[in-house]
PATI-32908 format. One record per atom (N, C-alpha, C, O): residue number from 0; residue in three letters; atom name; x, z, y. Coordinates in Angstrom, 3 decimals, decimal comma. Layout:
<doza NUM ala CA <X Z Y>> ...
END
This chain:
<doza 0 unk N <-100,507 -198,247 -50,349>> <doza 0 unk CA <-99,263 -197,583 -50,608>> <doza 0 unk C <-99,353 -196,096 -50,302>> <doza 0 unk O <-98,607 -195,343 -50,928>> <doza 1 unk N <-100,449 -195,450 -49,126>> <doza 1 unk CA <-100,104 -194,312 -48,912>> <doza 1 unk C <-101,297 -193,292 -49,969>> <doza 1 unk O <-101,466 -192,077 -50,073>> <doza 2 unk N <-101,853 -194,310 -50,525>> <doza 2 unk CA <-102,922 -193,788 -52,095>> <doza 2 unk C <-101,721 -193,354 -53,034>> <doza 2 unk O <-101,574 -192,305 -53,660>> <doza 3 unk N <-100,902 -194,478 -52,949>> <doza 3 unk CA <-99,680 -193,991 -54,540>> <doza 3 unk C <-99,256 -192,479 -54,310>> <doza 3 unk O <-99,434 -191,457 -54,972>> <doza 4 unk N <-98,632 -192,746 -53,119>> <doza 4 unk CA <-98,028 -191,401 -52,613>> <doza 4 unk C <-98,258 -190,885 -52,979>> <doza 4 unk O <-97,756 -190,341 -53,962>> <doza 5 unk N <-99,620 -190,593 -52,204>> <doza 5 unk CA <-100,403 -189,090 -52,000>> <doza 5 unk C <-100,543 -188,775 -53,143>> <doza 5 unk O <-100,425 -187,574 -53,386>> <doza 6 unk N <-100,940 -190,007 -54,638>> <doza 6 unk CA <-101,000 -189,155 -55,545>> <doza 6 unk C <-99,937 -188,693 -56,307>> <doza 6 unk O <-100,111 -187,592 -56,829>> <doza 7 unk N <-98,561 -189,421 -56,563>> <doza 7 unk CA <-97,552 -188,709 -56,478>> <doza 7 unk C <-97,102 -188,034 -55,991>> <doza 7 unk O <-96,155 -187,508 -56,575>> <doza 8 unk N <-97,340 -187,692 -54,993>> <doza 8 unk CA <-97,125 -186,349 -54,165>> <doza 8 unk C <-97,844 -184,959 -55,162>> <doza 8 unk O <-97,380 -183,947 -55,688>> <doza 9 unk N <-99,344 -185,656 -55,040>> <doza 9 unk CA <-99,949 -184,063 -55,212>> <doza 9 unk C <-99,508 -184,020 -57,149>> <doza 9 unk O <-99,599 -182,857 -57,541>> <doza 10 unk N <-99,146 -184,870 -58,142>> <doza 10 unk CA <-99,208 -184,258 -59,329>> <doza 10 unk C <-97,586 -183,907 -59,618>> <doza 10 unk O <-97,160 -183,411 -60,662>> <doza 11 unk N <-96,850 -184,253 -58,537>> <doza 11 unk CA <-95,395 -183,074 -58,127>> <doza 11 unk C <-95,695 -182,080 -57,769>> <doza 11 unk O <-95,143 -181,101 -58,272>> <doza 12 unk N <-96,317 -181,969 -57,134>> <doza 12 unk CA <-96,445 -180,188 -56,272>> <doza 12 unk C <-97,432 -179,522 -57,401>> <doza 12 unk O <-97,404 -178,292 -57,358>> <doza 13 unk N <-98,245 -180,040 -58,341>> <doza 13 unk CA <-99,249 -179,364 -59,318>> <doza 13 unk C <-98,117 -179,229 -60,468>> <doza 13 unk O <-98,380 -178,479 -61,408>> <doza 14 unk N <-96,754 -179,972 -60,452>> <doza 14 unk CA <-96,196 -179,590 -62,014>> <doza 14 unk C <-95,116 -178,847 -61,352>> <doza 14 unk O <-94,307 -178,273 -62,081>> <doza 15 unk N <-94,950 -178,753 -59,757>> <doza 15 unk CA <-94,293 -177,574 -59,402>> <doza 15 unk C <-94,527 -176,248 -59,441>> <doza 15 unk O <-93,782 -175,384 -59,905>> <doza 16 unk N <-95,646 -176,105 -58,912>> <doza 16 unk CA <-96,856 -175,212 -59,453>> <doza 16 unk C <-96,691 -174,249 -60,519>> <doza 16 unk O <-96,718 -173,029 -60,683>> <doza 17 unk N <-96,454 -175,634 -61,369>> <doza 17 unk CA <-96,983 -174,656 -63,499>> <doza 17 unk C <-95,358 -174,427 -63,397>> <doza 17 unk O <-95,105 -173,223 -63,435>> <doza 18 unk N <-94,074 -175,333 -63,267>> <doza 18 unk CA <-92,602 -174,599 -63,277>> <doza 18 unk C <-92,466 -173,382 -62,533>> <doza 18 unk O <-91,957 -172,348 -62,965>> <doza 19 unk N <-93,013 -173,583 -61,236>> <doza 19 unk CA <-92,906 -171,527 -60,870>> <doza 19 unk C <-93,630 -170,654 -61,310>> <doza 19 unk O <-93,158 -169,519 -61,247>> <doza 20 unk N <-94,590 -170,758 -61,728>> <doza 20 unk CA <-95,751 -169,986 -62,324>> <doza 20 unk C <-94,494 -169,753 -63,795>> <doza 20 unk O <-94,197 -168,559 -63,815>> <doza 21 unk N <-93,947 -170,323 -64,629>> <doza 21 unk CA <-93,489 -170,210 -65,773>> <doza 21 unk C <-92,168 -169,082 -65,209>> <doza 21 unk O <-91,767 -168,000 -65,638>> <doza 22 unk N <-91,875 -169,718 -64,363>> <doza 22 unk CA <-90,361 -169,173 -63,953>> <doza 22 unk C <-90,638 -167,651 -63,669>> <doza 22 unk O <-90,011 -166,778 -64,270>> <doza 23 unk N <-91,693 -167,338 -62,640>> <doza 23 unk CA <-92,088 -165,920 -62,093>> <doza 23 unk C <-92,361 -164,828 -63,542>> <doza 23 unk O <-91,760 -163,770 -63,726>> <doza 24 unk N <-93,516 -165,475 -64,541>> <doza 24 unk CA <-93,225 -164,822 -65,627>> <doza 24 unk C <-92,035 -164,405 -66,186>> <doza 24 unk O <-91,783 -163,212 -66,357>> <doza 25 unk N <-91,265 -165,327 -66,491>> <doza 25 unk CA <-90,050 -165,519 -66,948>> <doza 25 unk C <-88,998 -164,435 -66,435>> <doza 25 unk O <-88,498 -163,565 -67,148>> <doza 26 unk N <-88,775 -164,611 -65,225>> <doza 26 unk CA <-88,172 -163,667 -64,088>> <doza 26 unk C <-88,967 -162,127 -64,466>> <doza 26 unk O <-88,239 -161,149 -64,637>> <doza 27 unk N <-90,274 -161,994 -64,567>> <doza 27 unk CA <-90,327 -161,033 -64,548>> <doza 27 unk C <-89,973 -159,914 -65,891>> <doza 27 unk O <-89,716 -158,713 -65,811>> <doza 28 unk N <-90,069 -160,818 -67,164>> <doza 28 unk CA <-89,341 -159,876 -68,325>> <doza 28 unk C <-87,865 -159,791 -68,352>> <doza 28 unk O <-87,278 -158,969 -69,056>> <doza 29 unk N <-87,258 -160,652 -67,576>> <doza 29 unk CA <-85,968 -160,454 -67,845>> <doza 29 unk C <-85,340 -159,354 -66,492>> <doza 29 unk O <-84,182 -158,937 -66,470>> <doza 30 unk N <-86,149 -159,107 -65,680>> <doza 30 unk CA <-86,221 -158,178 -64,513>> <doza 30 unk C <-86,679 -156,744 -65,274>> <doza 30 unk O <-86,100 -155,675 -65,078>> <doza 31 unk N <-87,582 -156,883 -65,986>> <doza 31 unk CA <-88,068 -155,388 -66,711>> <doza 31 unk C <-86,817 -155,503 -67,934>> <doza 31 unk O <-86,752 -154,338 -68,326>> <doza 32 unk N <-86,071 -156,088 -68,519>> <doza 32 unk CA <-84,845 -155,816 -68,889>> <doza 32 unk C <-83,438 -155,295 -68,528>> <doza 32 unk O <-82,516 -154,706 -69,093>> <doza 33 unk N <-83,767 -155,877 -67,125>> <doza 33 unk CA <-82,150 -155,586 -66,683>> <doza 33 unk C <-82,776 -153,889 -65,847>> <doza 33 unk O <-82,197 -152,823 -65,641>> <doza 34 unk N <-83,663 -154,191 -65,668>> <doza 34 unk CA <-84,030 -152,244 -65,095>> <doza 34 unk C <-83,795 -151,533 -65,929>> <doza 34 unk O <-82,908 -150,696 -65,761>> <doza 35 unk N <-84,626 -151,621 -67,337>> <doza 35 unk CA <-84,477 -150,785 -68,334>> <doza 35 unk C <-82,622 -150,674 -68,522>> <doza 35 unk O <-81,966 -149,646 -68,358>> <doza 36 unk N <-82,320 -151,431 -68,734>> <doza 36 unk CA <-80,820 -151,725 -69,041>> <doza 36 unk C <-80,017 -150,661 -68,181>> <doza 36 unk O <-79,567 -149,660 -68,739>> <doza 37 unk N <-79,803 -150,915 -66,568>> <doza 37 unk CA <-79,581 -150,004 -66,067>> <doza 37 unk C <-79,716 -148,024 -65,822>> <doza 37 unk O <-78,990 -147,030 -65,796>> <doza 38 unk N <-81,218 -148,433 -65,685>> <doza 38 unk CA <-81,761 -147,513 -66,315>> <doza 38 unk C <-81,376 -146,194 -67,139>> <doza 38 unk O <-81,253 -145,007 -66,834>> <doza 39 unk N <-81,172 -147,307 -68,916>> <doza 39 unk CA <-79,928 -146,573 -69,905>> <doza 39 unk C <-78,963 -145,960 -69,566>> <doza 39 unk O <-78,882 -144,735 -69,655>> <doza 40 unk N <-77,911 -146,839 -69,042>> <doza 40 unk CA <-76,517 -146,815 -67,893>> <doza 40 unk C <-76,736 -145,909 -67,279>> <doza 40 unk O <-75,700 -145,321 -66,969>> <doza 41 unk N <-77,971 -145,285 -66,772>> <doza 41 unk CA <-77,914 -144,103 -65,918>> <doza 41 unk C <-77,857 -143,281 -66,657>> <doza 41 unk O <-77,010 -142,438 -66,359>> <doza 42 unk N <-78,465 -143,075 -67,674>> <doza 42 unk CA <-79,228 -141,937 -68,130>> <doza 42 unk C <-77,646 -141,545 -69,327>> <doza 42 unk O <-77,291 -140,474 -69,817>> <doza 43 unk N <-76,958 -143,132 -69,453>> <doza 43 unk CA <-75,634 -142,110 -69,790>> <doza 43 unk C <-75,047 -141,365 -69,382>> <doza 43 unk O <-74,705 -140,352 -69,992>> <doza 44 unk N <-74,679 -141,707 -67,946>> <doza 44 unk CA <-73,492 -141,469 -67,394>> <doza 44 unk C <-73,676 -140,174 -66,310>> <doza 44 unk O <-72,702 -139,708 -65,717>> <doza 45 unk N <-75,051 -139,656 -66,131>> <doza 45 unk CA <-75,413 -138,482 -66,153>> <doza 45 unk C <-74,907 -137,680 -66,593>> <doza 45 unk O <-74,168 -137,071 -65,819>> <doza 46 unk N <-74,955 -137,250 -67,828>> <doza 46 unk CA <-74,208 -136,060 -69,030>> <doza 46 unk C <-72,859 -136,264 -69,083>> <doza 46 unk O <-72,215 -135,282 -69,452>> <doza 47 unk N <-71,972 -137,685 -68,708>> <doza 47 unk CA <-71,107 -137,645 -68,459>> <doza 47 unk C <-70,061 -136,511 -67,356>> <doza 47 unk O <-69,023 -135,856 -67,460>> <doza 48 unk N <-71,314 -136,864 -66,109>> <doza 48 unk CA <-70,373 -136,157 -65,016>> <doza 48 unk C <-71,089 -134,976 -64,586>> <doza 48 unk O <-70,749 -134,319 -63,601>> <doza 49 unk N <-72,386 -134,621 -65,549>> <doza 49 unk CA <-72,777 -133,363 -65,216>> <doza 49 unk C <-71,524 -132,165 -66,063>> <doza 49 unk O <-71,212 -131,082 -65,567>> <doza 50 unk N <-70,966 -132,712 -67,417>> <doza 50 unk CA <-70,175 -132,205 -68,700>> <doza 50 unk C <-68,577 -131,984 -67,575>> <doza 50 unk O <-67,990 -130,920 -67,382>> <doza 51 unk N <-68,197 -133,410 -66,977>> <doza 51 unk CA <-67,258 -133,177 -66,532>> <doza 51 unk C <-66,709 -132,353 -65,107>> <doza 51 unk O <-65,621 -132,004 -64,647>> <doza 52 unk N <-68,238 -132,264 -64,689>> <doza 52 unk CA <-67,507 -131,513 -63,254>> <doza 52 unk C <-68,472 -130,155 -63,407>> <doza 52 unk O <-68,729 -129,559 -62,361>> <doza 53 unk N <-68,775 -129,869 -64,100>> <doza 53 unk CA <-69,372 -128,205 -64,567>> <doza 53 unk C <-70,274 -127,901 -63,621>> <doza 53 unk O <-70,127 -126,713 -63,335>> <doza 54 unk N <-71,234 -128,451 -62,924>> <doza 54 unk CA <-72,569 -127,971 -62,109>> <doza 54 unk C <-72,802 -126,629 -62,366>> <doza 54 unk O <-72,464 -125,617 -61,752>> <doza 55 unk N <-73,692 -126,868 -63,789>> <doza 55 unk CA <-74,780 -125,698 -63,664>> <doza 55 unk C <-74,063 -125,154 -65,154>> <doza 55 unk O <-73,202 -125,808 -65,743>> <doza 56 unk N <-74,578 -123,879 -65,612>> <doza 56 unk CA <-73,985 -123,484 -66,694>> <doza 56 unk C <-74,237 -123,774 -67,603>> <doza 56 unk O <-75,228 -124,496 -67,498>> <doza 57 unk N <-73,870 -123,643 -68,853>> <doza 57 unk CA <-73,696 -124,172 -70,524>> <doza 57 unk C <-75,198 -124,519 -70,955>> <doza 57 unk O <-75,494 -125,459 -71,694>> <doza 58 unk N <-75,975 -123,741 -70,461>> <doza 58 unk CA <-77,319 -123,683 -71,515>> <doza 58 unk C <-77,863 -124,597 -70,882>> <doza 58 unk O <-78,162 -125,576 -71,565>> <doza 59 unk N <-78,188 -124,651 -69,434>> <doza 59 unk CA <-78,853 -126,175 -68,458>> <doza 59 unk C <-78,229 -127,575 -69,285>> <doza 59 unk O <-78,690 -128,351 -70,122>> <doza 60 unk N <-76,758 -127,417 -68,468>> <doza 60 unk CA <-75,928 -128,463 -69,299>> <doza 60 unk C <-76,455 -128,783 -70,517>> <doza 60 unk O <-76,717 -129,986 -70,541>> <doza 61 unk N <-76,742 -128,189 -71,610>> <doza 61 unk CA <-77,621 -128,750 -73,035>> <doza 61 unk C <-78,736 -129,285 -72,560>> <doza 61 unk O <-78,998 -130,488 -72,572>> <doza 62 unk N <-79,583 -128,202 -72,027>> <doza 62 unk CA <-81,140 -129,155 -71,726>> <doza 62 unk C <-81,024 -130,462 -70,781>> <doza 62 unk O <-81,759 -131,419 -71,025>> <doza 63 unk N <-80,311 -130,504 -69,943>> <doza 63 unk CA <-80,109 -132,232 -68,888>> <doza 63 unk C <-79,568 -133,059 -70,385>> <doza 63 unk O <-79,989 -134,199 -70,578>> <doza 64 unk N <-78,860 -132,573 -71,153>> <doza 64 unk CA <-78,258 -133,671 -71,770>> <doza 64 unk C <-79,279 -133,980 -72,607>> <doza 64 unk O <-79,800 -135,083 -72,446>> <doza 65 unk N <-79,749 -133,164 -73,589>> <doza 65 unk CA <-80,912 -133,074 -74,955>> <doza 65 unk C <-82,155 -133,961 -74,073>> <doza 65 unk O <-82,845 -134,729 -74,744>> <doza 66 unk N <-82,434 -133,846 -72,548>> <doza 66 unk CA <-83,345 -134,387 -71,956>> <doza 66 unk C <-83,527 -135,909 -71,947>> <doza 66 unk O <-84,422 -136,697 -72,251>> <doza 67 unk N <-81,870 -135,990 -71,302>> <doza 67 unk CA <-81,530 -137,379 -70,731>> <doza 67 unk C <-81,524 -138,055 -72,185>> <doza 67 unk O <-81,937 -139,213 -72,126>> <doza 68 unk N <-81,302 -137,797 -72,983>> <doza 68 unk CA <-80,878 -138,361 -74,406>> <doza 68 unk C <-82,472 -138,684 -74,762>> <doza 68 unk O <-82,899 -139,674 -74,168>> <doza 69 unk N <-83,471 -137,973 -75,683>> <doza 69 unk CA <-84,786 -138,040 -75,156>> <doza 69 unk C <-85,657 -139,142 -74,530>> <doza 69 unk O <-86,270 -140,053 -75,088>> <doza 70 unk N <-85,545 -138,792 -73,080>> <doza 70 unk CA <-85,609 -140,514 -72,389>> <doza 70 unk C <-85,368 -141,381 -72,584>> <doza 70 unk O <-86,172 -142,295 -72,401>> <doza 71 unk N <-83,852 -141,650 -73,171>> <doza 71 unk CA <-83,061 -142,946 -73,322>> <doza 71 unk C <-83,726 -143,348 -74,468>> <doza 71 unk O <-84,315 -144,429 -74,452>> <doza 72 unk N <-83,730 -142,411 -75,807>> <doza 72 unk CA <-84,707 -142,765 -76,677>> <doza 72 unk C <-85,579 -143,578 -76,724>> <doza 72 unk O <-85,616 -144,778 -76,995>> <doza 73 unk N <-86,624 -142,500 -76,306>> <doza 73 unk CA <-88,183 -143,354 -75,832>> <doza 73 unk C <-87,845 -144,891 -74,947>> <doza 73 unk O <-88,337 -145,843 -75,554>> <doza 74 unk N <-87,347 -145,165 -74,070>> <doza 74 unk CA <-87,040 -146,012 -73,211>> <doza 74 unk C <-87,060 -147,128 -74,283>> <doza 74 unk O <-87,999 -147,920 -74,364>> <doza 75 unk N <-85,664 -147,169 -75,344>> <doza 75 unk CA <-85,149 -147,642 -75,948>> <doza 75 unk C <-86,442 -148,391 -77,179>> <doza 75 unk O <-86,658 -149,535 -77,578>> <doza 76 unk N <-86,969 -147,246 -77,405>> <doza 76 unk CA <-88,404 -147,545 -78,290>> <doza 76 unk C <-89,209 -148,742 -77,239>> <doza 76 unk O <-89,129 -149,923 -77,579>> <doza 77 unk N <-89,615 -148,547 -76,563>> <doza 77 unk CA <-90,816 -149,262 -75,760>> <doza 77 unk C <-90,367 -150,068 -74,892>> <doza 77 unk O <-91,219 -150,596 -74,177>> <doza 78 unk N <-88,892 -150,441 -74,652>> <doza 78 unk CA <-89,002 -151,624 -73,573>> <doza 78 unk C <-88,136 -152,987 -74,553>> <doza 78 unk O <-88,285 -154,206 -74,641>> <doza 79 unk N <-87,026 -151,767 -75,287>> <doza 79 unk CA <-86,342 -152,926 -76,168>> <doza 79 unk C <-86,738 -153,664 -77,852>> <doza 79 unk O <-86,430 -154,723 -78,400>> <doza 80 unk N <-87,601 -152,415 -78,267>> <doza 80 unk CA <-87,928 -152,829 -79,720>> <doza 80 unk C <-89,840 -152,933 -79,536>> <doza 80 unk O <-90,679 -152,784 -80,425>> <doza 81 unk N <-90,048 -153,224 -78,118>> <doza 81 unk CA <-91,339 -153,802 -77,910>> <doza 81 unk C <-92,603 -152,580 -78,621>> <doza 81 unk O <-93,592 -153,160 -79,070>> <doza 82 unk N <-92,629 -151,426 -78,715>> <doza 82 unk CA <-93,459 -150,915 -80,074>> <doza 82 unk C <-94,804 -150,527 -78,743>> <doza 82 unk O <-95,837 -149,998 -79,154>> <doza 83 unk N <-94,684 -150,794 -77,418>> <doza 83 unk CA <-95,766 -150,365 -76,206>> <doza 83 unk C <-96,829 -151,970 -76,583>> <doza 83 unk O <-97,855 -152,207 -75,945>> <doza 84 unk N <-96,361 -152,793 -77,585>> <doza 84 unk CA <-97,432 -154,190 -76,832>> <doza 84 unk C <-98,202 -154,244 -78,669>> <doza 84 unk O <-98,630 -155,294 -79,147>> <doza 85 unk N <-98,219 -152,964 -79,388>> <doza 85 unk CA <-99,265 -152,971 -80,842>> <doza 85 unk C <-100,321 -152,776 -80,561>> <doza 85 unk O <-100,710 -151,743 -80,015>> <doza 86 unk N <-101,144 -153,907 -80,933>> <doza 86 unk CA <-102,592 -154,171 -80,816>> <doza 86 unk C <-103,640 -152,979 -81,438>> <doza 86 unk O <-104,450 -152,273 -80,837>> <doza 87 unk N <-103,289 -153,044 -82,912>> <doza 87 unk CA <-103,954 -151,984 -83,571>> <doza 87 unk C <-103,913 -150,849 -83,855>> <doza 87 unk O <-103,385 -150,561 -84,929>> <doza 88 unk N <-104,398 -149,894 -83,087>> <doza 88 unk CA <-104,034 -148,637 -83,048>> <doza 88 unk C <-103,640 -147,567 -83,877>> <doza 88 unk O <-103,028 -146,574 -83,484>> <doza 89 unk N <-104,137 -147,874 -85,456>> <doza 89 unk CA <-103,420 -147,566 -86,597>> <doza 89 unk C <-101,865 -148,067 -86,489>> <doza 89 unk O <-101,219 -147,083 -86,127>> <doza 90 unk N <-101,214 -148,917 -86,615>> <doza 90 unk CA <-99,701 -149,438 -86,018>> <doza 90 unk C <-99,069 -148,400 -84,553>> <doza 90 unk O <-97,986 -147,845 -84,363>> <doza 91 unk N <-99,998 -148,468 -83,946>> <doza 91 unk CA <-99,581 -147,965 -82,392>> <doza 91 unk C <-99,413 -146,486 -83,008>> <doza 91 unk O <-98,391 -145,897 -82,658>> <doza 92 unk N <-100,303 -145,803 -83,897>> <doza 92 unk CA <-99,996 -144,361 -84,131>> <doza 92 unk C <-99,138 -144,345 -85,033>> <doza 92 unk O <-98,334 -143,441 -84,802>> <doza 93 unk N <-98,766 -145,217 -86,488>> <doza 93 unk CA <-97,574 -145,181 -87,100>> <doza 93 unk C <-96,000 -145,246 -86,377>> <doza 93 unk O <-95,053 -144,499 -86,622>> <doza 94 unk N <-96,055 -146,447 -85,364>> <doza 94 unk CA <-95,070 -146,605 -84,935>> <doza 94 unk C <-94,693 -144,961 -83,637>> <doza 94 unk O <-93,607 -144,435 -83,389>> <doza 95 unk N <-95,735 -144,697 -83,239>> <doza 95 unk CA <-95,184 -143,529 -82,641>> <doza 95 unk C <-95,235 -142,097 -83,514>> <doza 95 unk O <-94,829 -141,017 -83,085>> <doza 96 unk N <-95,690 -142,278 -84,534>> <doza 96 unk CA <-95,100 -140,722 -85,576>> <doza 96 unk C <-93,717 -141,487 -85,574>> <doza 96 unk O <-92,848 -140,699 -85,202>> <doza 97 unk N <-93,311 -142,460 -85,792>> <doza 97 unk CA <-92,133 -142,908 -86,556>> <doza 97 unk C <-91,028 -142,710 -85,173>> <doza 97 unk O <-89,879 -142,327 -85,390>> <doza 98 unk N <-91,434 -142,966 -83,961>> <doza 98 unk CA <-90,821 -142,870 -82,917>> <doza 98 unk C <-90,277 -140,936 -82,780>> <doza 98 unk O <-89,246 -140,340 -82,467>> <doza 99 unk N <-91,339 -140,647 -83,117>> <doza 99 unk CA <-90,878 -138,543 -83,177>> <doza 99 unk C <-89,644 -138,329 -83,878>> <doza 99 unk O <-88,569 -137,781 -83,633>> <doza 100 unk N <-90,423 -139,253 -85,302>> <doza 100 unk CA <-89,163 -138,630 -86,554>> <doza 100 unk C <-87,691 -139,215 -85,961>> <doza 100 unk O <-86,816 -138,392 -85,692>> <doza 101 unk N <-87,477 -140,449 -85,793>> <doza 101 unk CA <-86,301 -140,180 -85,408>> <doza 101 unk C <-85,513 -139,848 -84,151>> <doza 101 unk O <-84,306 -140,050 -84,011>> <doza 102 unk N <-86,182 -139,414 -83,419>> <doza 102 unk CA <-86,142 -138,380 -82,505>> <doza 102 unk C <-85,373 -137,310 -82,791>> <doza 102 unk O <-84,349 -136,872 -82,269>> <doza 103 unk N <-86,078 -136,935 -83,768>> <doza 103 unk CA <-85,951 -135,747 -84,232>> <doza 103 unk C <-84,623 -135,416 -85,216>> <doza 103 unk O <-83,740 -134,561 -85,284>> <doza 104 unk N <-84,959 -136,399 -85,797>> <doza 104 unk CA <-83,612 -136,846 -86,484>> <doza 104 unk C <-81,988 -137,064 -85,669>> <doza 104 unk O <-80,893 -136,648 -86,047>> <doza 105 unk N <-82,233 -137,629 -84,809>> <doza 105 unk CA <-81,137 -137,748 -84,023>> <doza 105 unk C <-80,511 -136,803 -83,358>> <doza 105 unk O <-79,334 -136,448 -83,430>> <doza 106 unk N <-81,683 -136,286 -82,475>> <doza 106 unk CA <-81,355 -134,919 -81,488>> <doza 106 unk C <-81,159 -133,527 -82,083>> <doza 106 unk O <-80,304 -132,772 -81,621>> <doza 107 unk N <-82,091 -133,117 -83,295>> <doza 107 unk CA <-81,628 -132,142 -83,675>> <doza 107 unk C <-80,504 -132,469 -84,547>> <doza 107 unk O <-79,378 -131,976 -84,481>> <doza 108 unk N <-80,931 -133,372 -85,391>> <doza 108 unk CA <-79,306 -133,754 -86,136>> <doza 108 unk C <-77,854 -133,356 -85,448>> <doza 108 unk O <-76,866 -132,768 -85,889>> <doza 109 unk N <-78,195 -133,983 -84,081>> <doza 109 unk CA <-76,676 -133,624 -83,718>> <doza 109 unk C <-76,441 -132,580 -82,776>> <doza 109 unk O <-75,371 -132,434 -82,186>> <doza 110 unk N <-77,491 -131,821 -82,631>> <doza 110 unk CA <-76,952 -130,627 -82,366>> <doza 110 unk C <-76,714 -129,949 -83,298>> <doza 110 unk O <-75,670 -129,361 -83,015>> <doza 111 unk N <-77,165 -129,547 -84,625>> <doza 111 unk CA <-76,821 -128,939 -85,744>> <doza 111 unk C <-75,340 -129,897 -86,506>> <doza 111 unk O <-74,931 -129,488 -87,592>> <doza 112 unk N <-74,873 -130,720 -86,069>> <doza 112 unk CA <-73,581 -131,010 -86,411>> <doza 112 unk C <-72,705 -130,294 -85,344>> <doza 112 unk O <-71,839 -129,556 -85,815>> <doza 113 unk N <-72,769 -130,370 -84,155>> <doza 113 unk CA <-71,940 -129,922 -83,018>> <doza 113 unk C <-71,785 -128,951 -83,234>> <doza 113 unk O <-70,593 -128,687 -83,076>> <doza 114 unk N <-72,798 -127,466 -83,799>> <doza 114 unk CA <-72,817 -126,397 -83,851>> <doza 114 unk C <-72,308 -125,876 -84,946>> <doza 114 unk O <-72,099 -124,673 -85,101>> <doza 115 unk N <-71,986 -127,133 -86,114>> <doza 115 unk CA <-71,356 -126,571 -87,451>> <doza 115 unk C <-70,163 -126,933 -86,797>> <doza 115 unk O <-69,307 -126,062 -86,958>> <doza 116 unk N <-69,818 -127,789 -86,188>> <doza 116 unk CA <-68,331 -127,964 -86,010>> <doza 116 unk C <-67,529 -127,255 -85,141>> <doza 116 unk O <-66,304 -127,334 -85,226>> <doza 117 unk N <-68,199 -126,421 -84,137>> <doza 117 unk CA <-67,646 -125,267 -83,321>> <doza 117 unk C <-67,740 -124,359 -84,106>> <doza 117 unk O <-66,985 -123,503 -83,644>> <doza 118 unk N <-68,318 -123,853 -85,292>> <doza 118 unk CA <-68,316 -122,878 -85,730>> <doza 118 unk C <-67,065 -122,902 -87,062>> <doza 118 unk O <-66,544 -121,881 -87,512>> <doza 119 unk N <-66,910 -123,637 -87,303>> <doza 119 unk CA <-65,820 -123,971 -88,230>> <doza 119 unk C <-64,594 -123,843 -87,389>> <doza 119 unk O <-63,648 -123,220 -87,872>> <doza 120 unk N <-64,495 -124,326 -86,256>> <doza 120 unk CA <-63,457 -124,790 -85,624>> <doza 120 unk C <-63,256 -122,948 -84,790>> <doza 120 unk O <-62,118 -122,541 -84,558>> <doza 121 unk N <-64,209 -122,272 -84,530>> <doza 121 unk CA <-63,664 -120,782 -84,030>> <doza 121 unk C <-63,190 -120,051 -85,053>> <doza 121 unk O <-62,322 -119,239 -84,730>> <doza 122 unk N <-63,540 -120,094 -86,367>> <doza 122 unk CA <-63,160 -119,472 -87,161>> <doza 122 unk C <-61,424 -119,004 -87,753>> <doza 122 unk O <-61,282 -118,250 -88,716>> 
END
């Protein structure tokens, strides 16, 4: 009887084993999610209360924001739309020209809207 056991014992603790081993993985992408996540959350709410309580002057104020924005970007590229785990480095260099352009697209885009619309709007 203490043969059964023991071996029920040990092929519980070996399939306990492979369930935490699964779980710790497991835990750990959804842990590099909720960081990144936060993370974001920061990197909003930065420009929020740097805009609202007037720190430093106008031109800083652009670069923290154009910065923080930037980051959130990239962040956004490589933790949520996965483009850090491309095998083939032809892909890995498409997907990061493609990561610039809309970059580029975004950030200058909307500063050249902001700046048509103050300028319309002083007129």
């Amino acid at each position: 009887m203490d043969l059964y056991f023991y071996f029920y014992l040990f092929k519980w603790s070996d399939l306990m084993r492979k369930c935490f081993k699964l779980n710790v993985c497991f835990n750990k992408q959804i842990q590099s999610y909720i960081y990144t996540f936060l993370f974001s959350i920061l990197l909003t709410i930065i420009p929020f209360f740097i805009i609202k309580n007037q720190y430093f002057s106008n031109t800083l104020n652009r670069l923290i924001i154009i910065l923080c924005s930037c980051i959130q970007i990239i962040i956004h590229f490589i933790y949520f739309l996965h483009l850090n785990s491309v095998k083939k480095h032809y892909w890995y260099l498409t997907s990061l020209l493609f990561i610039i352009i809309i970059i580029f697209i975004v950030i200058f885009g909307s500063i050249w809207i902001m700046l048509n619309l103050n300028h319309h709007i002083m007129m």
